[in-house]
C-alpha positions in Angstrom: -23.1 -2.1 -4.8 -23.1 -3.5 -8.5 -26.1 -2.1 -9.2 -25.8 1.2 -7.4 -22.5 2.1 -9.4 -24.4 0.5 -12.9 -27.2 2.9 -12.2 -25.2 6.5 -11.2 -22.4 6.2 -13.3 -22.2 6.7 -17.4 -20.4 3.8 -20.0 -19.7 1.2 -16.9 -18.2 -2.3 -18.8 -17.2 -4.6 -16.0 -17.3 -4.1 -11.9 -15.3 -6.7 -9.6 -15.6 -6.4 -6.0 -13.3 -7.9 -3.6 -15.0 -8.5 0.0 -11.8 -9.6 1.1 -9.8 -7.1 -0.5 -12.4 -4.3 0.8 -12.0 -3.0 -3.5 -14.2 -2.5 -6.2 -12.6 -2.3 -9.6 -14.8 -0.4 -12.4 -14.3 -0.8 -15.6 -15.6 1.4 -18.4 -16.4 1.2 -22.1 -14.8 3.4 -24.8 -16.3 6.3 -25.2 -17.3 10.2 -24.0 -17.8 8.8 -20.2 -16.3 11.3 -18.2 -15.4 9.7 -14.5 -16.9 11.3 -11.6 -15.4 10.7 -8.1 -18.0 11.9 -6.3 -21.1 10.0 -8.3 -18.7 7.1 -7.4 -19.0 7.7 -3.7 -22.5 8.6 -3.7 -23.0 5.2 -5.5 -20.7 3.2 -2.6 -22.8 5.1 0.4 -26.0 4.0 -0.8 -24.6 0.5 -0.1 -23.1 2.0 2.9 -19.4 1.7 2.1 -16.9 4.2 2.4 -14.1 4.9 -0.2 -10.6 5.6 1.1 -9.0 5.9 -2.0 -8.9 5.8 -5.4 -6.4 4.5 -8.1 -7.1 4.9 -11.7 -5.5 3.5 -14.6 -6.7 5.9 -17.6 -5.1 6.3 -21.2 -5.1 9.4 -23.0 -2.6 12.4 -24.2 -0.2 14.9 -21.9 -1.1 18.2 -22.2 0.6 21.5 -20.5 -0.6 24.8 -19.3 2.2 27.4 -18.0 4.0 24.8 -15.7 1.0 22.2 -15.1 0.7 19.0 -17.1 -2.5 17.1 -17.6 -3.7 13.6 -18.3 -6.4 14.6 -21.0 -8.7 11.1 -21.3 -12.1 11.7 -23.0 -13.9 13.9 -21.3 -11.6 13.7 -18.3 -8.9 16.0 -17.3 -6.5 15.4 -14.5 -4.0 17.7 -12.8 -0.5 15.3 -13.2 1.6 15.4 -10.1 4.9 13.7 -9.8 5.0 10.8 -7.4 7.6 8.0 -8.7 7.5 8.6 -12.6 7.7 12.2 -13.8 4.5 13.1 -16.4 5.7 12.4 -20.1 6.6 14.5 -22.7 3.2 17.3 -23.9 1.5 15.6 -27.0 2.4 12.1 -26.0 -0.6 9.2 -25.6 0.1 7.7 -22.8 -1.5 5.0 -20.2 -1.3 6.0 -16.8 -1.2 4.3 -13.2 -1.7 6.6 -9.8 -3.5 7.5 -7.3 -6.4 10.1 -7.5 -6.7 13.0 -4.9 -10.5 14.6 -5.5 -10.0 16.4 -2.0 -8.9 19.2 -4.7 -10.2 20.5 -7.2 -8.9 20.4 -9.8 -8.4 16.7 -8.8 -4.8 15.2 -8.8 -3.6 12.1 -10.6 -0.2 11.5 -8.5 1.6 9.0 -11.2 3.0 5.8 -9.5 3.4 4.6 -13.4 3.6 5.7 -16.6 3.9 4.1 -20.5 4.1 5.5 -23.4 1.4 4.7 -26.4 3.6 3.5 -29.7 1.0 3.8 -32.4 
């Protein structure tokens, strides 16, 4: 698997997989990497698993269009929907928590926890 998701995806620091957890944790380096669920998956079905889910943990600045507020990371842009925290105030840096629906497009980060970046 390790060498699957080293060779498909861009800017990867650190994997840890859990066998008895059934999770793999991917870490990536600073940079323009821009995270692509379905390179992920293609990555895990060439060792034959199967993602369920995914959470992410990203950093990056709140940004609005008309009513719809965004997690702007790098090159990565996702759609913020309200779960437990509400998305923080536009312009703010901010690292955070949820899960990540890439059934739609564009994909939804639904927030289970949010900080805000003090520079």
């Amino acid at each position: 698997m390790e060498v699957a998701l080293r060779r498909r995806l861009e800017g990867v620091a650190n994997i840890a997989i859990s066998q008895r957890r059934q999770t793999t944790e991917v870490e990536f380096t600073p940079g323009p990497h821009a995270f692509s669920p379905s390179a992920f998956r293609a990555a895990l079905g060439e060792a034959g698993v199967n993602v369920l889910s995914f959470h992410i943990d990203a950093c990056g600045v709140i940004e609005q269009t008309d009513r719809q507020r965004w997690l702007a990371a790098g090159k990565n842009r996702f759609l913020l929907v309200e779960g437990g925290t509400s998305p923080g105030p536009v312009g703010q840096a901010v690292c955070v928590s949820g899960r990540l629906n890439d059934d739609l497009v564009p994909h939804r980060l639904e927030i289970i926890d949010l900080e805000l970046v003090t520079r």
